[in-house]
C-alpha positions as CSV (number, residue, x, y, z in Angstrom):
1,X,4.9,64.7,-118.5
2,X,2.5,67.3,-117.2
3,X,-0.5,67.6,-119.5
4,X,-2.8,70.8,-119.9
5,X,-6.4,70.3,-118.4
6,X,-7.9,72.4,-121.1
7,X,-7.0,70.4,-124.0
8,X,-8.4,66.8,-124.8
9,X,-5.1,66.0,-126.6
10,X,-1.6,67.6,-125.5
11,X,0.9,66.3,-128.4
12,X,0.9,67.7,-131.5
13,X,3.0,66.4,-134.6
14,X,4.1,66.8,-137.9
15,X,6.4,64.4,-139.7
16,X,10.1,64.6,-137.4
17,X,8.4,67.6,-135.8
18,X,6.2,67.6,-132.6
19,X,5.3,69.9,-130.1
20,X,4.4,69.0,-126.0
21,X,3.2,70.8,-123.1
22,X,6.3,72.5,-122.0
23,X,8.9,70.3,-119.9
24,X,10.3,71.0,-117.4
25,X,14.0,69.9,-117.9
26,X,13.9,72.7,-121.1
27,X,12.8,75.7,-119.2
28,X,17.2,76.9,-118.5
29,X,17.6,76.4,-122.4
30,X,14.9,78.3,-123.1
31,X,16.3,81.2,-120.7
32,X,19.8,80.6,-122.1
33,X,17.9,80.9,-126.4
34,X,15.6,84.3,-124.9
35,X,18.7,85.6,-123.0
36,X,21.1,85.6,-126.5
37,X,17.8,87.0,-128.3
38,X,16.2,89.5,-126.4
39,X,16.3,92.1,-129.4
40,X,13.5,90.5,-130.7
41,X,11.7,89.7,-127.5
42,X,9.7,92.2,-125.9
43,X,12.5,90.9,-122.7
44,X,14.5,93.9,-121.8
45,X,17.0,92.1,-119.4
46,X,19.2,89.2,-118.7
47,X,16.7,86.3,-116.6
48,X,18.7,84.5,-114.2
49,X,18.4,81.0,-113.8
50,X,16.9,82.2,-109.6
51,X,14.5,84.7,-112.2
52,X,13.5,81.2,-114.7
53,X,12.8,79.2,-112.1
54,X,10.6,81.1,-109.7
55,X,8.7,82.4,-112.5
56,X,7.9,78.9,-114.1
57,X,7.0,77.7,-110.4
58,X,4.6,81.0,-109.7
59,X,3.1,81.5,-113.2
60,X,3.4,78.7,-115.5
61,X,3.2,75.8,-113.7
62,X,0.1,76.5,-112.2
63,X,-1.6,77.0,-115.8
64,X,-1.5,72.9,-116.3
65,X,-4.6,72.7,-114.1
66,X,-6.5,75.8,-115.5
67,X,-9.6,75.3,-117.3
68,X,-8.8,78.6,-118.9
69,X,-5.1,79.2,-118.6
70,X,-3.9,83.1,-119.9
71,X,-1.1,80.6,-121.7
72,X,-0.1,77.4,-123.1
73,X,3.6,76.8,-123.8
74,X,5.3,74.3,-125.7
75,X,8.6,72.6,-126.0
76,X,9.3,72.4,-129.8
77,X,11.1,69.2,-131.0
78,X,12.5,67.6,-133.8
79,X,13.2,63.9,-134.1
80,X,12.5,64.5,-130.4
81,X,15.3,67.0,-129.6
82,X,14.6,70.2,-128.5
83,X,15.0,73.3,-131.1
84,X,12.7,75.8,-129.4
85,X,9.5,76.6,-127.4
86,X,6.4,78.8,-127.7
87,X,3.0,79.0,-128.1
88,X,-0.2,80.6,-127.3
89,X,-0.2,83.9,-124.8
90,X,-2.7,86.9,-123.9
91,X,-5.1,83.9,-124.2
92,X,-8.8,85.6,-124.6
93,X,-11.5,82.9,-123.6
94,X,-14.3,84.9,-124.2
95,X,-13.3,85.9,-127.3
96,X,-11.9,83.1,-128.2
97,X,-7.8,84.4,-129.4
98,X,-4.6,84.2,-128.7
99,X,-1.3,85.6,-129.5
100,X,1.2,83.1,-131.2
101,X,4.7,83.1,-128.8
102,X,7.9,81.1,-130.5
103,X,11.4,81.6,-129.7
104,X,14.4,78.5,-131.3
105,X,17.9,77.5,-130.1
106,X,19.7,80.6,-131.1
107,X,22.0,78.7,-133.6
108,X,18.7,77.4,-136.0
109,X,17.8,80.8,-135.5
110,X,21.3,82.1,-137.3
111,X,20.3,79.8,-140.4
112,X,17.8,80.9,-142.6
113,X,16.7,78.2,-144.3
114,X,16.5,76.0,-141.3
115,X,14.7,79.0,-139.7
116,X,12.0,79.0,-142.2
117,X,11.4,75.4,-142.0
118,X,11.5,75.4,-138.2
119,X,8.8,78.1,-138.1
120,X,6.5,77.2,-140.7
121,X,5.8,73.8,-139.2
122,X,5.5,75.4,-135.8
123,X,3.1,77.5,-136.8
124,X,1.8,74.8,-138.5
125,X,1.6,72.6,-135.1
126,X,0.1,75.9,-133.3
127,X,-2.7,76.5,-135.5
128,X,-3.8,72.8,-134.5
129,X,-3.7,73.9,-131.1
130,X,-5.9,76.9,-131.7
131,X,-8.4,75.5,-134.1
132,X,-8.6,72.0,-133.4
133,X,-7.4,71.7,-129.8
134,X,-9.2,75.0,-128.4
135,X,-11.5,75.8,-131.1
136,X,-10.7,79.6,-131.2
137,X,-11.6,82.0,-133.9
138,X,-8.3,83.8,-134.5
139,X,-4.3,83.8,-133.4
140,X,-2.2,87.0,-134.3
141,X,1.7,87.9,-133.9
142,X,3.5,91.1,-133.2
143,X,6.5,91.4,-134.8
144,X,9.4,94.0,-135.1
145,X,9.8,95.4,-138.7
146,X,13.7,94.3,-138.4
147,X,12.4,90.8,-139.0
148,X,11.9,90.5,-142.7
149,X,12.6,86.9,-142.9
150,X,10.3,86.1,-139.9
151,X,7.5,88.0,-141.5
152,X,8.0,86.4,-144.9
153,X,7.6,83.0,-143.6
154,X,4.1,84.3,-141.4
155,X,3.2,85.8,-144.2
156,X,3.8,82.5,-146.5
157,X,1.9,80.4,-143.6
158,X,-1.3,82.9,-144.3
159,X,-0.7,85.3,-141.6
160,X,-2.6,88.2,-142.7
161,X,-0.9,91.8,-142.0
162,X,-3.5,93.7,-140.6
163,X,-1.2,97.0,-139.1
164,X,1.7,98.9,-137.5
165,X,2.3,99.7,-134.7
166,X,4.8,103.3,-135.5
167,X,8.0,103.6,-133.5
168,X,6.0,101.2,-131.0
169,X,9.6,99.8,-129.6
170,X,13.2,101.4,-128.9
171,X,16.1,98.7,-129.9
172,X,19.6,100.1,-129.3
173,X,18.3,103.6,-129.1
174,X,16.3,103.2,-132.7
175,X,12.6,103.5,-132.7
176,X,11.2,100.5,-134.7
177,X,7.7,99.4,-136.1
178,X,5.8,96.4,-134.7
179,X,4.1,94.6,-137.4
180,X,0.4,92.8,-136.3
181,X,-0.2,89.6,-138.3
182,X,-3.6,87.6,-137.9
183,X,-5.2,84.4,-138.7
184,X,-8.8,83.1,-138.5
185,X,-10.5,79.8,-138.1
186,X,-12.3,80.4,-141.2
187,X,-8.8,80.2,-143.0
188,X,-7.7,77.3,-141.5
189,X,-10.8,75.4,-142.4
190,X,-11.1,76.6,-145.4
């Protein structure tokens, strides 16, 4: 399993849960999960599996050797089967923050409860990442106003709401609000 030269420990794990540096026997599941979900993606076409593969060879395999990668991405698992993927993007070393990326199999997705319980302990999992494994000062989301339920549970998980981005995103010819979300060390230690 490829590891990420920028963390001391690449595993994180809560009870059935874990995450691990992203494998890559997941990476046409995850095209298959962003493909049936690209309303809430910021994706605004189909990928091939041609597309997947020649992006994760050019982009995101090379970010395993980086001392300061602009990404770290995850396979999610429980009771080590794969449910999802995401992790920490726009990486800013300087000033230490990231944007939080996660994307499940697009039937846990279609059930709410399991939904909420997938994405709390991800986020859960990524906050060690950031404040533990990379010692950063914040993490943030965008979101898309359409996603109550996925805001509740960020907002349940301390995700502060700190703005809105007006009409920031056109989804089947409707303007819709993008909804910025942070988190700071200072919370996490608290």
């Amino acid at each position: 399993m490829r590891q990420y030269a920028c963390l001391k420990k690449n595993e994180f794990e809560l009870g059935q849960y874990k995450i691990v540096p992203l494998r890559h026997e997941d990476i046409l599941k995850i095209k298959d999960w962003r493909n049936g979900q690209m309303e809430i993606l910021r994706q605004k076409s189909e990928i091939t599996e041609e597309q997947q593969i020649a992006y994760f060879d050019k982009v995101v395999w090379p970010l395993f050797e980086m001392s300061q990668p602009t990404q770290l991405l995850f396979s999610y698992l429980k009771d080590e089967e794969l449910i999802g993927y995401g992790g920490l993007v726009y990486i800013d070393w300087l000033d230490q923050r990231a944007e939080v990326s996660f994307l499940v199999d697009t039937v846990r997705a279609l059930d709410s409860s399991i939904y909420q319980k997938d994405f709390e302990t991800y986020l859960n999992l990524i906050k060690q990442v950031a404040f533990e494994g990379m010692k950063f000062n914040r993490i943030f989301t965008e979101t898309f106003d359409i996603r109550g339920h996925h805001i509740s549970v960020l907002e349940a998980s301390g995700f502060v709401k700190e703005g809105c981005m007006k009409q920031h995103i056109n989804i089947n010819n409707k303007f819709i609000d993008s909804i910025i979300h942070g988190y700071l060390k200072e919370y996490y230690h608290a």
